[in-house]
MILO-20114 format. One record per residue (C-alpha): residue in three letters; x, y, z. Coordinates in steps of 0.25 Angstrom, whole numbers, plus 5000, padded with zeros to 4 digits. Example, Ala and Ser with C-alpha at 12.3 -4.5 7.8 and 13.67 -1.06 7.14 Angstrom:
REM residues 2
ALA; 5049; 4982; 5031 .
SER; 5055; 4996; 5029 .
REM end
This chain:
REM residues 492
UNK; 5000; 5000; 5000 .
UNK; 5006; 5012; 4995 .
UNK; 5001; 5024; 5006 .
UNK; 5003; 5036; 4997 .
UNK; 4990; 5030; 4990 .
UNK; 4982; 5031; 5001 .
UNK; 4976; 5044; 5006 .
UNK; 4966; 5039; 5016 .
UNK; 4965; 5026; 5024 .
UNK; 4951; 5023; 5027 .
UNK; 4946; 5014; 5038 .
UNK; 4935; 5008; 5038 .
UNK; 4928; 5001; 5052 .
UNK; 4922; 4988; 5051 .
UNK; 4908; 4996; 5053 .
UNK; 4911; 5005; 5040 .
UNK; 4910; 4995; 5030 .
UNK; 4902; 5003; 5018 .
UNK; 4910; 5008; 5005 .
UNK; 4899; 5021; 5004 .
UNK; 4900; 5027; 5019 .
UNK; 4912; 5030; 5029 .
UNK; 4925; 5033; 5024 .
UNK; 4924; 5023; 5011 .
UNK; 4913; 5034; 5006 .
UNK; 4925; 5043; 5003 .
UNK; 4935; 5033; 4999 .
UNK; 4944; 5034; 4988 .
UNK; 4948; 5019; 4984 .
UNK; 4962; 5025; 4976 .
UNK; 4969; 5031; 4989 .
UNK; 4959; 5026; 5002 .
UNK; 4965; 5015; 5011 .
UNK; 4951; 5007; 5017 .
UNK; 4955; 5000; 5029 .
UNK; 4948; 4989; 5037 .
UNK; 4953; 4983; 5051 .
UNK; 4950; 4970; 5056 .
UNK; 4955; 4973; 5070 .
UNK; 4959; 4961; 5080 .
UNK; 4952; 4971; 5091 .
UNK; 4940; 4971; 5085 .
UNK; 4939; 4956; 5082 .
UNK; 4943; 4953; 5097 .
UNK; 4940; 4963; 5106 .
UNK; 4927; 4959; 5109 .
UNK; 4919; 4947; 5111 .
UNK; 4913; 4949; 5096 .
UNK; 4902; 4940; 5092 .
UNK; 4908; 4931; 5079 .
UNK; 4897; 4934; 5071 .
UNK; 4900; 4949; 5073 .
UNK; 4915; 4951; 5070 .
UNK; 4913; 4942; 5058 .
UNK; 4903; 4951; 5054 .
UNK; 4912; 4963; 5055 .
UNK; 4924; 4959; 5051 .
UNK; 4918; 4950; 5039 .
UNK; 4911; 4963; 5033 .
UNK; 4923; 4971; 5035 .
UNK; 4931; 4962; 5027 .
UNK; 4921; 4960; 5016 .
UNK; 4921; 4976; 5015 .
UNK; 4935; 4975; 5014 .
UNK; 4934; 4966; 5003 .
UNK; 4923; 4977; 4995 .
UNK; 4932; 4988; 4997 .
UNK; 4944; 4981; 4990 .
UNK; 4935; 4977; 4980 .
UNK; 4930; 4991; 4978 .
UNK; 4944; 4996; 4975 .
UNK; 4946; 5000; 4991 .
UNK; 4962; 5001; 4995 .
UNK; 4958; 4992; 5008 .
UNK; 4965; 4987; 5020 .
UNK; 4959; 4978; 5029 .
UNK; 4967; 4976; 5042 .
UNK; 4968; 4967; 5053 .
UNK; 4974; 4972; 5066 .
UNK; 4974; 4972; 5080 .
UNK; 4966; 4987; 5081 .
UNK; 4960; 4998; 5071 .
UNK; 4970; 5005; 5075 .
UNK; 4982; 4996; 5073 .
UNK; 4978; 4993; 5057 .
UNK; 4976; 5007; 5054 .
UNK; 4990; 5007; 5058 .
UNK; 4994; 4998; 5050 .
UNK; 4992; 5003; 5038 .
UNK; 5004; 5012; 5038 .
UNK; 4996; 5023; 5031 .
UNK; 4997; 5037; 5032 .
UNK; 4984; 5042; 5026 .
UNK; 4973; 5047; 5035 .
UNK; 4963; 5036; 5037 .
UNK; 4948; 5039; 5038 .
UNK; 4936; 5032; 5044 .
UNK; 4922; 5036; 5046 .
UNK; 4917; 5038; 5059 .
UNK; 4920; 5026; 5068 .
UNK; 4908; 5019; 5075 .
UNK; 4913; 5020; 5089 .
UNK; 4918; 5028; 5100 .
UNK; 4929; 5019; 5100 .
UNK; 4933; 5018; 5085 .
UNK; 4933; 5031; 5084 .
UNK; 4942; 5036; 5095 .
UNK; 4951; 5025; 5090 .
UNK; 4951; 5030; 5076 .
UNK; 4952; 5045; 5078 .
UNK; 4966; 5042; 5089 .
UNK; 4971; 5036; 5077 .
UNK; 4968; 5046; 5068 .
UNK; 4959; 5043; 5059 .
UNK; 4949; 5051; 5052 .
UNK; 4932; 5051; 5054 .
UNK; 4923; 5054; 5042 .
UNK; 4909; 5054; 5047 .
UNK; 4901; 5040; 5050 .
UNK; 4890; 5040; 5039 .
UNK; 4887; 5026; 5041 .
UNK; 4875; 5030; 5048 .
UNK; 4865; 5039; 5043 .
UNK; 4867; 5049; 5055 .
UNK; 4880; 5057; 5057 .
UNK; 4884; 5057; 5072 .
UNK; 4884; 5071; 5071 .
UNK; 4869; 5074; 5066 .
UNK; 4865; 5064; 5076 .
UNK; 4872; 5070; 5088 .
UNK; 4865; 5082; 5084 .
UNK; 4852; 5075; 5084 .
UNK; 4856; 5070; 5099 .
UNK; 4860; 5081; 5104 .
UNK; 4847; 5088; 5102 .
UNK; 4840; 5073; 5110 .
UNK; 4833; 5076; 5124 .
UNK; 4833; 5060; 5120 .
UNK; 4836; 5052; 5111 .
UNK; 4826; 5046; 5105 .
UNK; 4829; 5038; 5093 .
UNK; 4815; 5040; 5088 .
UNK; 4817; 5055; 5086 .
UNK; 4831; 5054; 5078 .
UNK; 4824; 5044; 5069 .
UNK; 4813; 5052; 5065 .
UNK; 4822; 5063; 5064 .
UNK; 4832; 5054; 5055 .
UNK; 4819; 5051; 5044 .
UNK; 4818; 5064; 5043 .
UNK; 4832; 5067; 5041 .
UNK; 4837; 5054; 5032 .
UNK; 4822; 5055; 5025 .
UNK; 4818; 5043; 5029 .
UNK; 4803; 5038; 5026 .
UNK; 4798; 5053; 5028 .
UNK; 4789; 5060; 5020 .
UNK; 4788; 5074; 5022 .
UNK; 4795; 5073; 5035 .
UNK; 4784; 5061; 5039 .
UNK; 4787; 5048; 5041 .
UNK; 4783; 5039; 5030 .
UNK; 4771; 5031; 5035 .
UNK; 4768; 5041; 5045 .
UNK; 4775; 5035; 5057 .
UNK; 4789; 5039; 5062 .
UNK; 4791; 5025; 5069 .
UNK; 4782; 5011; 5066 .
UNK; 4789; 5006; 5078 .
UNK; 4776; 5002; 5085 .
UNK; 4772; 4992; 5072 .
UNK; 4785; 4985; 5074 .
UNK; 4785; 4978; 5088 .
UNK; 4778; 4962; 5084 .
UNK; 4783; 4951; 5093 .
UNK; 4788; 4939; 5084 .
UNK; 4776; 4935; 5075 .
UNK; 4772; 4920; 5075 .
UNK; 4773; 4913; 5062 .
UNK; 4782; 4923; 5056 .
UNK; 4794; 4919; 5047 .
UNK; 4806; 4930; 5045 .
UNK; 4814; 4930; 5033 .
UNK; 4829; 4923; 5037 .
UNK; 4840; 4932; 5037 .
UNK; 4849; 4935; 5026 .
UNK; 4859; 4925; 5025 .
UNK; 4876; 4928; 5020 .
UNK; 4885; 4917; 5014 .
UNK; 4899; 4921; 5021 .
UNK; 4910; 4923; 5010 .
UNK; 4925; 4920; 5009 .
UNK; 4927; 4934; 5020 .
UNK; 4917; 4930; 5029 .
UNK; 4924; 4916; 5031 .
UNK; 4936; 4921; 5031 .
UNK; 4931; 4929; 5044 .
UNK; 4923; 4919; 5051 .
UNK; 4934; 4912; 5049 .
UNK; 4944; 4922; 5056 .
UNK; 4933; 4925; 5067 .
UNK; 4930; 4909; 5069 .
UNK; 4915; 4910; 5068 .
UNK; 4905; 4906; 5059 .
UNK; 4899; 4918; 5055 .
UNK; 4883; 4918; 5051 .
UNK; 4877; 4921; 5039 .
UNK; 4869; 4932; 5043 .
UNK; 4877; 4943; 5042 .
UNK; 4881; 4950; 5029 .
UNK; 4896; 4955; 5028 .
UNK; 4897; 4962; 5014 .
UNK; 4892; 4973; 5009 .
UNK; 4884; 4966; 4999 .
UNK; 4877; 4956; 5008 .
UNK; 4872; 4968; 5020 .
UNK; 4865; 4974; 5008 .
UNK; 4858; 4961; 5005 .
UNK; 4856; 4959; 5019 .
UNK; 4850; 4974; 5018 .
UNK; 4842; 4969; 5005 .
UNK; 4837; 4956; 5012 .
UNK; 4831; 4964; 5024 .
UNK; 4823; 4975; 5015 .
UNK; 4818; 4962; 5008 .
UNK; 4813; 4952; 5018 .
UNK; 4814; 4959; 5031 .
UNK; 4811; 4974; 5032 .
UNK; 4796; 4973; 5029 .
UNK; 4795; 4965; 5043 .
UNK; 4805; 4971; 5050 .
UNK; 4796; 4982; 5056 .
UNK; 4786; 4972; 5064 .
UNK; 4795; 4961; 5070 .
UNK; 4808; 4972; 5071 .
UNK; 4806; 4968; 5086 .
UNK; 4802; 4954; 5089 .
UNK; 4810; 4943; 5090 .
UNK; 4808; 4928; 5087 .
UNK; 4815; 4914; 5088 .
UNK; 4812; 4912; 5072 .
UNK; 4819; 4924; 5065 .
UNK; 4833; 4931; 5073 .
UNK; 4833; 4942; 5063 .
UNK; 4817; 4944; 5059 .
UNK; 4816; 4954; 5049 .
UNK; 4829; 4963; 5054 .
UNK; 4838; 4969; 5045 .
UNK; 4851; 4963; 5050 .
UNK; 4857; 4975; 5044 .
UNK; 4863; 4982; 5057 .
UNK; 4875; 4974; 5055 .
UNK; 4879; 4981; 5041 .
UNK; 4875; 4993; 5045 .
UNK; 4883; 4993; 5057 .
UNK; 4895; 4989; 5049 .
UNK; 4892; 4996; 5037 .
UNK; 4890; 4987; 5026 .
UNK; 4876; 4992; 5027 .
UNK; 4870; 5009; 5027 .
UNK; 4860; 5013; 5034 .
UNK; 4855; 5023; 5026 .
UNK; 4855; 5011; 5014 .
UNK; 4848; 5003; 5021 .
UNK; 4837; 5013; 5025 .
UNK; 4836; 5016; 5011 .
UNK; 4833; 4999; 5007 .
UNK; 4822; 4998; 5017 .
UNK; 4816; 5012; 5014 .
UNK; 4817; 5007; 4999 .
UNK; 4809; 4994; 5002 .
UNK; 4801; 5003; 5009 .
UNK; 4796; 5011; 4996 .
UNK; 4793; 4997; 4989 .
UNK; 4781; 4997; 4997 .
UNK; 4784; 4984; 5004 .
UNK; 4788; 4986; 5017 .
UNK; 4780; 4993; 5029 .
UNK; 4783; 5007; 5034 .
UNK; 4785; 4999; 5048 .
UNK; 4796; 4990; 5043 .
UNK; 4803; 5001; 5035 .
UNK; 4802; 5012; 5046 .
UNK; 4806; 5002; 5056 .
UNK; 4821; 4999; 5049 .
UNK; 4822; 5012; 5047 .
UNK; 4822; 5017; 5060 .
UNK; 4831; 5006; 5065 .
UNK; 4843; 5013; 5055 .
UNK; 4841; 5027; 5054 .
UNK; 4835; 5029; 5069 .
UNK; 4840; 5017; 5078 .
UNK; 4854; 5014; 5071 .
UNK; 4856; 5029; 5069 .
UNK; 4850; 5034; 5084 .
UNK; 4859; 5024; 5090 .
UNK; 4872; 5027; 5082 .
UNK; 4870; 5042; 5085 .
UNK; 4868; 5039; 5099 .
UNK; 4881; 5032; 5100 .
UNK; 4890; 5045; 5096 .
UNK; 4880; 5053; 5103 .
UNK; 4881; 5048; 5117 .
UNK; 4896; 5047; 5118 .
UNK; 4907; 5035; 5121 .
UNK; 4903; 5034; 5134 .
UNK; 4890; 5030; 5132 .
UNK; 4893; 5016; 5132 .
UNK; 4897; 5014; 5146 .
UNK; 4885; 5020; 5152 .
UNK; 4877; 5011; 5163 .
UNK; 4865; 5018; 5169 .
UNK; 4860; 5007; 5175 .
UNK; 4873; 5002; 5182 .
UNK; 4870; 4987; 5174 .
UNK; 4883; 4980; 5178 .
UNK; 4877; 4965; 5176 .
UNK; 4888; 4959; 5168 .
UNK; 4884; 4952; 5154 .
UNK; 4874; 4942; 5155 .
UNK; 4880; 4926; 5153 .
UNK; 4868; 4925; 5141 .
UNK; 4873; 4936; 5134 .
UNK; 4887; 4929; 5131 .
UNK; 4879; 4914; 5130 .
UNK; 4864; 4915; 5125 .
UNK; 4864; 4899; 5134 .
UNK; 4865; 4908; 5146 .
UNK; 4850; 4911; 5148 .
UNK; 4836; 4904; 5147 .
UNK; 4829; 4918; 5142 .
UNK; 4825; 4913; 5129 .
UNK; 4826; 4927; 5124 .
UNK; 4841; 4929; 5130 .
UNK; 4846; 4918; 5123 .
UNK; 4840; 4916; 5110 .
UNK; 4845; 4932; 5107 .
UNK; 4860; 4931; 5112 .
UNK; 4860; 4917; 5106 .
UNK; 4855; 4923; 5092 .
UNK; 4864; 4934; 5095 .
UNK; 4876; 4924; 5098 .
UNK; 4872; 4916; 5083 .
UNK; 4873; 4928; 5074 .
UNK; 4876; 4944; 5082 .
UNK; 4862; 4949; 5082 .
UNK; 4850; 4949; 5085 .
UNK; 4839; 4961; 5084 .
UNK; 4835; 4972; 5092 .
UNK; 4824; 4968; 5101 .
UNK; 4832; 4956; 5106 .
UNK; 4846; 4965; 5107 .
UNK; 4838; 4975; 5115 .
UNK; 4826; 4968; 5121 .
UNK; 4833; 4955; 5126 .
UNK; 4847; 4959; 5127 .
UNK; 4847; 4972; 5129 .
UNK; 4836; 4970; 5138 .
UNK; 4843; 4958; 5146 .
UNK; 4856; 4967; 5147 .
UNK; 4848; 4978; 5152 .
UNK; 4838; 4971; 5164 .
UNK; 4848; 4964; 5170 .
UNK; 4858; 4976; 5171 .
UNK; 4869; 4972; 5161 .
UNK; 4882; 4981; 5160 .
UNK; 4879; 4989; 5148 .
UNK; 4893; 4989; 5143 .
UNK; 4895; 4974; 5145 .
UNK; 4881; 4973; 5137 .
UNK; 4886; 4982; 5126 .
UNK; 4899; 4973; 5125 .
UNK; 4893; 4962; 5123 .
UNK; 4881; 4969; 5113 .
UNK; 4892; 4974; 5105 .
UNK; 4899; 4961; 5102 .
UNK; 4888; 4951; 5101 .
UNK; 4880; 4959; 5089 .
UNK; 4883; 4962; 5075 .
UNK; 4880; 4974; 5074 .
UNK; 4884; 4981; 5087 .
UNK; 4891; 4991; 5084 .
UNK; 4896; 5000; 5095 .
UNK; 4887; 5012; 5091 .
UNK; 4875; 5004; 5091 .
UNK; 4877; 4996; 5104 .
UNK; 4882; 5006; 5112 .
UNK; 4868; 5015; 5112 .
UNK; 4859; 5002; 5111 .
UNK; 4865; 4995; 5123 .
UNK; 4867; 5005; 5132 .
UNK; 4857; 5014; 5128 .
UNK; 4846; 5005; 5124 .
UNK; 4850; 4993; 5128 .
UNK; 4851; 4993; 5143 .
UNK; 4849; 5008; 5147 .
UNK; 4863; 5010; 5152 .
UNK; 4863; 5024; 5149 .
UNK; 4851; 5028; 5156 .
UNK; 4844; 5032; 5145 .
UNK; 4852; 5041; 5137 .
UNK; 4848; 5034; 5124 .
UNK; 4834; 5029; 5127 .
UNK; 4824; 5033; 5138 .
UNK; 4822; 5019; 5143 .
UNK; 4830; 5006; 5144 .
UNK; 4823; 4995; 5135 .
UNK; 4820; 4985; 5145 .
UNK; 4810; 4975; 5143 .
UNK; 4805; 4962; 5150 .
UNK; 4800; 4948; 5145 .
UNK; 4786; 4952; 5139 .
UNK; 4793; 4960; 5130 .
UNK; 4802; 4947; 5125 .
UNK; 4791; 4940; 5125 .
UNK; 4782; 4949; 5116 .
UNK; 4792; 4952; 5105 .
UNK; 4799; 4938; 5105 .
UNK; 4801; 4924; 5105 .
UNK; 4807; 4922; 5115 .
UNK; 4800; 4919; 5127 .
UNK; 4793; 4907; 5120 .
UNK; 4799; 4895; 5127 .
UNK; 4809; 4903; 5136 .
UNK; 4811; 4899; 5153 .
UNK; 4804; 4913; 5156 .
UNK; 4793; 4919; 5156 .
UNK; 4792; 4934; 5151 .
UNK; 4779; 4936; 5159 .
UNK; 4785; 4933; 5173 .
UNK; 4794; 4943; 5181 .
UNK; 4796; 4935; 5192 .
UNK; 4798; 4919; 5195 .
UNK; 4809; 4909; 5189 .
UNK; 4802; 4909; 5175 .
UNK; 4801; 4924; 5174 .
UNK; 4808; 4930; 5162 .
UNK; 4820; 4937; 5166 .
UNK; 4818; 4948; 5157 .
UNK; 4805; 4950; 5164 .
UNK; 4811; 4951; 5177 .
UNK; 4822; 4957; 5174 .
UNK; 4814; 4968; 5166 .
UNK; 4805; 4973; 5180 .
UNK; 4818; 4970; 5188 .
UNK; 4825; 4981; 5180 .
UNK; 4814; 4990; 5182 .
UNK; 4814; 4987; 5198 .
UNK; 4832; 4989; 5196 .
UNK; 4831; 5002; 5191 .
UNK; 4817; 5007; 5196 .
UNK; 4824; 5019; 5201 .
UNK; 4831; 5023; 5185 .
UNK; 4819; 5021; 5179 .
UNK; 4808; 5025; 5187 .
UNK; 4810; 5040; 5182 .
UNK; 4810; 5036; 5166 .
UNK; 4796; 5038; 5158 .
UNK; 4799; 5027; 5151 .
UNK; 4802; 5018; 5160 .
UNK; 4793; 5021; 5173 .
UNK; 4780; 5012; 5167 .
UNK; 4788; 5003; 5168 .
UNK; 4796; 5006; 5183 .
UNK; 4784; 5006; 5188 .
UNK; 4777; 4994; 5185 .
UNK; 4787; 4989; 5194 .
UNK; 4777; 4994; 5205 .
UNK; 4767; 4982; 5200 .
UNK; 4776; 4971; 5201 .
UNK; 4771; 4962; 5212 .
UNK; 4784; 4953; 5209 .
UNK; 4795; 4963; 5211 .
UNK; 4801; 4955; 5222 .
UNK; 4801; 4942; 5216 .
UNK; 4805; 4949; 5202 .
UNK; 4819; 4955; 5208 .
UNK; 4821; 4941; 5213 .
UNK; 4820; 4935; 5201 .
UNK; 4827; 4947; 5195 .
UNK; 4838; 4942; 5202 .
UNK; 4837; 4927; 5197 .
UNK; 4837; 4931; 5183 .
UNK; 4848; 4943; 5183 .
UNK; 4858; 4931; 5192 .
UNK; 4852; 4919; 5182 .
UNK; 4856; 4928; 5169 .
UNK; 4871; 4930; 5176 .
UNK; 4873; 4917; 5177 .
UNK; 4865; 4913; 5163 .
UNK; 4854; 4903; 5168 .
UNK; 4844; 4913; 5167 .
REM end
């Protein structure tokens, strides 16, 4: 490699994997350098889930592969940190990188020198958003999504939204429907780089997940097809026939880049137009990327690197046995969503926020030692979009800062939107007694725990106060204590 030919080095993170946005939008293919590291500390820092760092690594290859096919001077490097392969390369030139995706990466990046365009791999810059935030008494994702219809002109007429409902949210909340057959999931054959990384990694990866360029958009193109028209109703019900309903699958590529978001809007919008998808299905997705994905991302930036070790409610249980081995439980719903989890790095977001989330939660479960293990168990946990939704959403460890109440539910809840309480050792109408479902107990039990923090919340004190008409409470904390020791010791 000759340096005089090359004027800019351009470094490209495993989650800016997309030849039209970041630095690559500029590049010119005569005197850029595009580099890629494969670092040993991102392989083996954490206790990544296989199925994860094949994905990662096996779609950071394969763009690799695209952009020297493209003509791309490209370097992929493998080295102990980022840090030590940008050293490698013996290079002068300035090198160039769209705005990392976390606290970390960029603090690591900018000591080193390197140069930030700004990130446009979402369809909010982070400086219009904390313009947005900063003008919050809340932060209410339902506002900025309205407010981002309206700016990205999104199925608004004449300022209106199309069909003559902001939010068809209400529609979209069916349990699991009997008799019901969900299409099967795109399947991927795994090519020649694919092996070659399951190979590396020692794991047998899945077929589920797409790791080119060209097989996210037929993953994109099988979900506007066969899964977006039902997506709306059953978006939060979960059932023992079907682990992916009618999801989209695509958080993955978007989070990594292979996918946009603004062309991913534009497909189901444009299946919209055909006239053969409903409103409620349509506006539904919608919301998910330019409200949800954005809100969160946004929020991320806007509430500061210190965000993540907040604790509110001093939860210093340490991680459940079950979460590391779904064997570790008798909840039918427990182990059937960390043992889907455990098979392929994801399941959707009623069972990430409502059972694990939830169980994290009630039984007061250090937020950071949750977040951890979040963050390395799912394929598309990104450090922007887990950081918010555990500890703001999640399990309410910032007392509210990002939303008003903490989601915590009890069995009833389970067992209408799901499956699994058929044929499970509790019983979700019990809140007391050996058969009682631990969410149940533990749900009242958190309640009477932190009676004093929520008694004041207008959200919450319905619920606080129903405490008042329990005429188990006594038997309830004891059982509260059975099930909070059985979880700690995984027989519960």
């Amino acid at each position: 490699m000759q340096e005089i030919l090359i004027n800019r080095v351009l470094y490209i993170p495993f989650d800016h994997l997309n030849q039209s946005f970041g630095v690559l939008a500029t590049a010119n293919k005569d005197s850029d350098l595009v580099v890629l590291i494969e670092s040993k500390r991102m392989l083996t820092g954490r206790n990544w889930h296989p199925e994860r760092l094949f994905f990662l690594v096996s779609s950071a290859r394969h763009f690799a592969a695209e952009l020297l096919q493209a003509g791309f001077k490209v370097e992929y490097i493998k080295a102990e940190t980022t840090i030590d392969g940008l050293k490698s390369l013996g290079i002068s030139a300035p090198i160039y990188c769209a705005e990392p995706s976390s606290f970390r990466q960029s603090a690591q990046l900018k000591e080193f020198g390197v140069s930030f365009i700004p990130n446009d791999f979402f369809l909010t810059p982070r400086t219009l958003f904390s313009e947005w935030a900063a003008k919050q008494k809340s932060f209410v994702m339902e506002n900025f999504y309205r407010a981002q219809r309206q700016r990205l002109n999104i199925l608004v007429e004449a300022g209106a939204p199309e069909g003559g409902q902001w939010n068809y949210d209400k529609d979209n909340r069916l349990g699991p429907p009997k008799n019901y057959v969900f299409p099967e999931p795109l399947s991927f054959q795994r090519d020649e780089i694919d092996l070659a990384v399951a190979k590396e990694l020692g794991m047998t990866p899945t077929s589920y997940w797409a790791t080119s360029r060209a097989s996210a958009l037929s993953a994109l193109e099988h979900f506007v097809e066969h899964n977006l028209t039902g997506f709306g109703p059953y978006e939060d019900a979960s059932t023992n026939s079907s682990w992916s309903l009618h999801h989209s699958l695509l958080s993955p590529y978007l989070n990594n880049g292979l996918l946009h978001a603004g062309e991913v809007v534009d497909a189901v919008v444009k299946k919209y137009r055909s006239g053969n998808v409903p409103i409620q299905s349509v506006e539904a997705f919608v919301r998910q990327v330019i409200g949800w994905r954005e809100h969160i991302n946004g929020m991320y930036w806007f509430l500061g690197e210190e965000y993540r070790e907040l604790n509110g409610l001093s939860a210093n249980r340490r991680i459940l046995p079950v979460f590391t081995d779904s064997k570790k439980t008798k909840m039918n719903c427990v182990g059937s969503v960390v043992a889907d989890l455990e098979s392929r790095a994801w399941v959707h977001h009623i069972p990430r926020l409502m059972i694990l989330s939830n169980l994290a939660l009630l039984t007061g479960t250090n937020p950071q030692q949750f977040l951890d293990w979040m963050r390395e168990n799912f394929i598309d946990a990104a450090e922007w979009v887990m950081v918010p939704n555990v500890i703001g959403m999640g399990v309410h460890a910032d007392s509210g800062r990002l939303m008003t109440k903490p989601y915590a539910g009890g069995g009833s809840y389970i067992s209408r939107m799901t499956e699994y309480c058929k044929g499970c050792s509790y019983d979700p109408k019990l809140r007391s007694g050996e058969n009682a479902c631990p969410f149940t107990t533990l749900y009242w039990d958190f309640l009477d725990r932190h009676h004093e923090t929520f008694k004041k919340n207008h959200r919450m004190s319905q619920q606080v106060n129903g405490l008042k008409r329990l005429s188990d409470l006594p038997e309830l904390r004891e059982r509260a204590k059975e099930v909070l020791l059985g979880l700690d010791q995984g027989t519960i």
